[in-house]
C-alpha positions in Angstrom: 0.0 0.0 0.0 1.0 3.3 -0.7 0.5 4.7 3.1 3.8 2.0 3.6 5.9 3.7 2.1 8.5 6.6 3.2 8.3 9.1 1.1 12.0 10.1 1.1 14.7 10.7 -2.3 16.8 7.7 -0.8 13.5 5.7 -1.2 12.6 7.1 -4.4 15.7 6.2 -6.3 15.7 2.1 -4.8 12.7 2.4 -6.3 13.9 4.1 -10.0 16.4 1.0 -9.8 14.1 -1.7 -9.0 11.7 -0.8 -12.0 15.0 -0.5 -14.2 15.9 -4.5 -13.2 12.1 -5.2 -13.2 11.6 -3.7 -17.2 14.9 -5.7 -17.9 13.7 -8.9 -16.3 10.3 -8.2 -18.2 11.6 -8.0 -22.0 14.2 -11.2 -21.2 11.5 -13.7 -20.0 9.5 -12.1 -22.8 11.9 -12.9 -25.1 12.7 -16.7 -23.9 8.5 -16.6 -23.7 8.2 -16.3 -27.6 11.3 -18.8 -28.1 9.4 -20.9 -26.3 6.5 -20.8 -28.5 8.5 -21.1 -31.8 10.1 -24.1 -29.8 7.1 -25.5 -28.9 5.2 -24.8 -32.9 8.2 -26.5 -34.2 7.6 -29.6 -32.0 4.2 -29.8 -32.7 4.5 -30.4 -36.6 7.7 -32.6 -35.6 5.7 -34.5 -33.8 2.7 -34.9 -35.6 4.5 -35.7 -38.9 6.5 -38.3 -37.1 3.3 -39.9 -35.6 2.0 -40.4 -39.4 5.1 -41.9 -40.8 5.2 -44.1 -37.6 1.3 -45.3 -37.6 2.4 -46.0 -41.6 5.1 -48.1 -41.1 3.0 -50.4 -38.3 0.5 -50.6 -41.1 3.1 -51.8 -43.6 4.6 -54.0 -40.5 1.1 -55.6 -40.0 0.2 -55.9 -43.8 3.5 -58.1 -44.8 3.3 -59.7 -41.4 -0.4 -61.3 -42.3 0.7 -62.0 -46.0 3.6 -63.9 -44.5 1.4 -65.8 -42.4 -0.9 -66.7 -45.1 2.0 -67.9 -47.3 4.1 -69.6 -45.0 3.2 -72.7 -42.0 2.7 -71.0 -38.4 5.4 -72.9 -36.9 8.1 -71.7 -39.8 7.2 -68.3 -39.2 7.2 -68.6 -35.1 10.8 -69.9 -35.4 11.6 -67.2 -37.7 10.7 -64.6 -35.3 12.1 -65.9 -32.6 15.6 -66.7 -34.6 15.2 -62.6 -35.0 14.4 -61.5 -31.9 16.9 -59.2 -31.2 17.6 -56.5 -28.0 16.5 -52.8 -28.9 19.4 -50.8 -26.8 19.3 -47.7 -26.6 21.3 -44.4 -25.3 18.8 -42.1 -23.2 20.5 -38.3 -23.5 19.7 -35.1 -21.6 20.3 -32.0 -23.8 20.1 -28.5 -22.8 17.3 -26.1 -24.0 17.4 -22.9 -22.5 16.9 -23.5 -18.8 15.6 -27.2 -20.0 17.2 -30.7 -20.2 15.5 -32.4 -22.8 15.6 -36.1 -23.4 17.0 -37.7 -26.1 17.3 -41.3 -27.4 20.0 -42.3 -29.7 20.3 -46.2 -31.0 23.1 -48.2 -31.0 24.2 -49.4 -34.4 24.7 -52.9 -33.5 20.4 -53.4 -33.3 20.4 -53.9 -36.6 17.6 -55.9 -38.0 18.6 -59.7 -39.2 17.3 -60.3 -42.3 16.1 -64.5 -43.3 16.3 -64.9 -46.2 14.7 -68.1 -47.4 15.5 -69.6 -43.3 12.6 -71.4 -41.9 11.1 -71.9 -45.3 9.2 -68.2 -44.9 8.9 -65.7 -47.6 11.1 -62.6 -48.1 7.4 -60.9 -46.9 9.0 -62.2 -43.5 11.8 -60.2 -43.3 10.6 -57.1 -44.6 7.6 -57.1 -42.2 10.5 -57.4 -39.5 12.6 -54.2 -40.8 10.0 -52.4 -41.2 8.5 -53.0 -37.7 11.7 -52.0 -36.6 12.0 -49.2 -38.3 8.4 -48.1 -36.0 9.6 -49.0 -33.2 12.7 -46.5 -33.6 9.8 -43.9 -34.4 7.5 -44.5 -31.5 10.7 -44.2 -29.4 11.4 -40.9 -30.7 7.8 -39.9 -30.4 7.8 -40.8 -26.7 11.1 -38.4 -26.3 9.5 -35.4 -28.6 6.3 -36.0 -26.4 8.1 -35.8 -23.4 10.0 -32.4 -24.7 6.6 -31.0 -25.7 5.2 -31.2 -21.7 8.5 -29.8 -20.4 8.4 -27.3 -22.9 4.5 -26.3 -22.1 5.3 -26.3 -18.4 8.0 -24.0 -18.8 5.8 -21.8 -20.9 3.3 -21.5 -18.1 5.7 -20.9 -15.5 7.1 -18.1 -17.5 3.7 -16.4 -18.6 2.9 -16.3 -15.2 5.8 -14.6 -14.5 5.4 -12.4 -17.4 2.5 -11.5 -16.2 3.2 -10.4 -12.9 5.8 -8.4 -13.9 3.7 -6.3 -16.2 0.2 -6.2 -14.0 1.6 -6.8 -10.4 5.2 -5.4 -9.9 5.9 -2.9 -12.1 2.6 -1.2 -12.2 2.7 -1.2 -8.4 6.4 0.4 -8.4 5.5 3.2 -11.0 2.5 4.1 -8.5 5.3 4.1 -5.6 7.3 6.3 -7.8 4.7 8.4 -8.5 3.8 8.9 -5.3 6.9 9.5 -3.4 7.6 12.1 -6.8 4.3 13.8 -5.8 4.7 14.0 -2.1 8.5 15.4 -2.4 7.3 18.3 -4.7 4.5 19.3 -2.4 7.2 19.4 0.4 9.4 20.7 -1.5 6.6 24.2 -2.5 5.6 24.1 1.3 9.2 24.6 2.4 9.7 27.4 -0.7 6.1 29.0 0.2 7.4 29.2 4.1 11.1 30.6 3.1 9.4 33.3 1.2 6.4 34.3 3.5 9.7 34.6 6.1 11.6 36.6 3.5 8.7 39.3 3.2 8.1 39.4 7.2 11.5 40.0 7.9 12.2 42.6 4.9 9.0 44.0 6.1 9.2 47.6 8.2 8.6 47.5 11.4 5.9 49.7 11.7 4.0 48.3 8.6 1.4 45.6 8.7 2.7 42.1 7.2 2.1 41.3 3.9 -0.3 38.9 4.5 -3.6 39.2 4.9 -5.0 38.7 7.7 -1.7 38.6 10.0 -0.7 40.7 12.4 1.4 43.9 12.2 4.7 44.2 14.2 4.7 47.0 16.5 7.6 49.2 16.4 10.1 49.4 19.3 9.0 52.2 22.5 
């Protein structure tokens, strides 16, 4: 409240420096704000254009998978699958975005898909349906991580258009009327005091015998 505050010069310049740093702190969270946002556009169409060629590929997967089947005995293509069931390792990364740390998956190159060619007496259908289900599985990974990103990043944009926000309706709008009243209050002292100096400048150049120069006030009788 306003009635808090000391309306003093020493007061009034902490405050001239604390809307300085406050404008400052505005426009740089302002700034990271809208990187944000680019950030966060950019992940959006990332992320939904990875999501098609993923949900693609696990079509494709599926397709060859049931053509195999139909082309091949069951227990040829069980033992095929099971000959190429193969680890997915993976490297989980934290990379730095802005104030962020951002997950990211890398694959080792060793995962590579084995390929049967004529084993098990199954169809080339077989193997593709595997490499290509691979290939999704690397995808939906990747999704997860981009997913993950796009939360972190929206969390981070709330945060900081909350802050953004109190620093332009709360804080600095609340120092400006400080500043404005302290401003206010120190040039009505500041015309009292020169009002008083000059009121005491007329009495005393004044003659004696004369009434003051104000109205209203009484004359100084001259010595006996």
């Amino acid at each position: 409240m306003l009635t808090d505050v000391s309306p003093t010069r020493m007061e009034l310049l902490k405050l001239r420096k604390k809307l300085v740093i406050a404008k400052r702190g505005h426009k740089l969270l302002k700034d990271k704000l809208d990187e944000l946002v680019r950030i966060m556009i950019l992940l959006v169409r990332e992320v939904g254009e990875l999501r098609v060629r993923s949900d693609t590929e696990l079509l494709k997967s599926v397709r060859l998978m049931n053509f195999a089947g139909g082309v091949s005995f069951p227990e040829s293509v069980s033992a095929a699958m099971y000959s190429a069931d193969t680890p997915l390792e993976i490297i989980m990364m934290m990379t730095p975005l802005l104030n962020l740390r951002i997950p990211h998956v890398e694959f080792k190159k060793n995962n590579e898909v084995q390929r049967l060619p004529g084993a098990a007496q199954t169809s080339a259908a077989l193997d593709e349906s595997i490499e290509v289900f691979n290939s999704a599985l690397k995808m939906l990974l990747e999704l997860a991580a981009k997913e993950k990103e796009i939360r972190m990043v929206a969390d981070e944009i709330e945060k900081t258009r909350r802050r953004v926000n109190a620093l332009e309706y709360i804080l600095i709008p609340g120092i400006t009327e400080k500043i404005k009243f302290i401003s206010m209050k120190i040039e009505e002292t500041e015309r009292n005091t020169l009002v008083r100096l000059m009121r005491i400048k007329d009495i005393v150049r004044a003659p004696r015998s004369h009434a003051s120069a104000y109205p209203g006030a009484p004359g100084i009788m001259p010595y006996e």
